[in-house]
C-alpha positions as CSV (number, residue, x, y, z in Angstrom):
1,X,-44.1,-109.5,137.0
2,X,-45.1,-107.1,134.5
3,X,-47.9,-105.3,137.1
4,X,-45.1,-105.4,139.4
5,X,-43.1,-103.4,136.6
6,X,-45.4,-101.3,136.2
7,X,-46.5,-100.5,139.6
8,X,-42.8,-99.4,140.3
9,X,-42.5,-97.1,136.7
10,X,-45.6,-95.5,137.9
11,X,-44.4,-95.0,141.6
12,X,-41.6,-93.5,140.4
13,X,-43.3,-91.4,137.8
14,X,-45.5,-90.3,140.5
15,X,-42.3,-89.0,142.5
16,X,-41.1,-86.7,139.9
17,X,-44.6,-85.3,139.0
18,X,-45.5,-81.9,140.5
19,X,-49.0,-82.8,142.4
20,X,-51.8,-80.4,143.9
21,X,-52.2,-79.8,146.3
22,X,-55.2,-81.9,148.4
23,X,-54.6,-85.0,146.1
24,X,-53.5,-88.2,146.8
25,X,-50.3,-87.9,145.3
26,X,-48.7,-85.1,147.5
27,X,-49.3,-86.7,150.4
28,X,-46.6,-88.1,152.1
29,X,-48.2,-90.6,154.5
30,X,-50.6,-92.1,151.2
31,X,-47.0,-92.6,149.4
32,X,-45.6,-94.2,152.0
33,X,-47.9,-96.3,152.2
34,X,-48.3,-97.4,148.7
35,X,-44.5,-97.8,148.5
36,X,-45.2,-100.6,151.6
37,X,-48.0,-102.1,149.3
38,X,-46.0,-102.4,146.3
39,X,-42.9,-103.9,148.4
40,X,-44.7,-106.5,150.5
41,X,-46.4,-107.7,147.3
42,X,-42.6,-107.9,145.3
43,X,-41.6,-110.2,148.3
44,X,-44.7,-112.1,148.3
45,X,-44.5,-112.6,145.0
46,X,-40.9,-113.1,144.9
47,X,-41.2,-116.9,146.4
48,X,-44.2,-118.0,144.4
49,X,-43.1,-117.5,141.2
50,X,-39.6,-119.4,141.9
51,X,-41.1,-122.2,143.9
52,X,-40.3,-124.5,141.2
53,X,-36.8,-124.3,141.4
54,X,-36.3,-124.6,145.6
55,X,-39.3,-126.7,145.6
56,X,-37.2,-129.8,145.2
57,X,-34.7,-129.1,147.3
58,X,-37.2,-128.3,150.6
59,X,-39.7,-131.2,150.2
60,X,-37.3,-133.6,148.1
């Protein structure tokens, strides 16, 4: 959870920062993409760590 948390502080810091031009960071398609990255793992991640809790109620 905290990588998580800190994937999306640094995201966002990213955002606000003025890039060059030429780096990763001002281009659109690379933040896009690492935006996906960081999403698809949050919902990944989202059902592992509570499986304990709806664990009983879909195998009994």
């Amino acid at each position: 959870m905290l990588a998580l948390g800190f994937g999306f502080v640094t995201l966002r810091r990213e955002e606000k920062r003025a890039c060059e031009v030429g780096t990763l960071c001002a281009s659109p398609i690379a933040r896009r993409r690492m935006k996906w990255a960081l999403w698809i793992a949050t919902m990944i991640s989202i059902p592992l760590l509570t499986f304990p809790w709806w664990s009983k109620l879909v195998l009994g």
